[in-house]
C-alpha positions as CSV (number, residue, x, y, z in Angstrom):
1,X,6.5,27.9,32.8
2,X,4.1,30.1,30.5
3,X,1.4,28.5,29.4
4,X,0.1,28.4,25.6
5,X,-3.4,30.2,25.8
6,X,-6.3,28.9,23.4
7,X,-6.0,30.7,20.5
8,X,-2.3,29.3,19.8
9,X,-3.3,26.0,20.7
10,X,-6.3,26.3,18.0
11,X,-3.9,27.6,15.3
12,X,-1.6,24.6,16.4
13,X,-4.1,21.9,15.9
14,X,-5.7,23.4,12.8
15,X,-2.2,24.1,10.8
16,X,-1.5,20.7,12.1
17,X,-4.6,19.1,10.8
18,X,-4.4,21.5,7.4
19,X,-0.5,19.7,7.0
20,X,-1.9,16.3,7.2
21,X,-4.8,16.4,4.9
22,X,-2.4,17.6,2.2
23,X,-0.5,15.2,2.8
24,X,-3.2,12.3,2.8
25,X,-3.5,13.9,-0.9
26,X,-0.4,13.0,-1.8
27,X,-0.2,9.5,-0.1
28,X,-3.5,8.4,-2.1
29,X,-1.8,10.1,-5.4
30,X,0.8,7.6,-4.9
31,X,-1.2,5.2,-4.3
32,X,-3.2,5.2,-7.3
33,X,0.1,5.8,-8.8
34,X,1.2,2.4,-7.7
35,X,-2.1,1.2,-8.4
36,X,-1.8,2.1,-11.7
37,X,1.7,0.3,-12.7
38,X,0.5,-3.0,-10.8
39,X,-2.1,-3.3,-13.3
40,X,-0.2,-2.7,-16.5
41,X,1.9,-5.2,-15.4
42,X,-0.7,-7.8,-14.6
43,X,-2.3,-7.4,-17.2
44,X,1.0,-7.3,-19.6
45,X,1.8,-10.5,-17.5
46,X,-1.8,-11.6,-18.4
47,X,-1.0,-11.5,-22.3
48,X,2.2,-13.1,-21.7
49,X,0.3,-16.5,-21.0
50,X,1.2,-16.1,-17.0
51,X,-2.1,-16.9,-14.6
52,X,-1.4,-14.8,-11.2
53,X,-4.9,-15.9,-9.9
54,X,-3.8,-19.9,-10.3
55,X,-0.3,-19.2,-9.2
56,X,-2.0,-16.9,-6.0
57,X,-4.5,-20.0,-5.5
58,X,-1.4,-22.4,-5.4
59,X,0.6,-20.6,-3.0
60,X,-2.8,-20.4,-0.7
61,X,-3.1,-24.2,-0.9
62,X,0.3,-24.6,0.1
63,X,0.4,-22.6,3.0
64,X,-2.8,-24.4,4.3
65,X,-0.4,-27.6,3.6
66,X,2.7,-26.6,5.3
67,X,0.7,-24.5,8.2
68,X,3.1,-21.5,7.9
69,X,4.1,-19.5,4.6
70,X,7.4,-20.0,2.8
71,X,9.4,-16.5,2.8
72,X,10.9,-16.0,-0.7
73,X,12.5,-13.4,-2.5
74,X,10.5,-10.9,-4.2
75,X,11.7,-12.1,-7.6
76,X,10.7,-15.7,-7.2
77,X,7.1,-14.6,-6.7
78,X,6.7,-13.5,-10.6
């Protein structure tokens, strides 16, 4: 079996490495993407009347309650 000498195994690892950080780039554009639309909609959610913190707070208090957290759909948590 021939063996990969240094120099290709440097190129590897740095091409590899290069790959990644661009797309760790991309990843945290997305993110602050997301980040982005989760706060319009609090805070259109906020002028609607709708208090996330005491509803958040609730759910918190209930769990302590119960000992375990209730698993409900996505669209009950709004």
């Amino acid at each position: 079996m021939a063996e990969i000498n240094k120099d290709e195994q440097v190129g590897f690892h740095k091409g590899a490495l290069a790959t990644l950080a661009k797309e760790r780039e991309e990843m945290q554009k997305i993110l602050a993407i997301v980040e982005q639309l989760m706060q319009m909609h609090i805070k259109s959610l906020k002028e609607l009347g709708v208090d996330l913190a005491a509803q958040a707070k609730t759910a918190k208090e209930e769990t302590k309650k119960t000992g375990k957290e209730k698993k409900k759909p996505i669209e009950d948590l709004i």
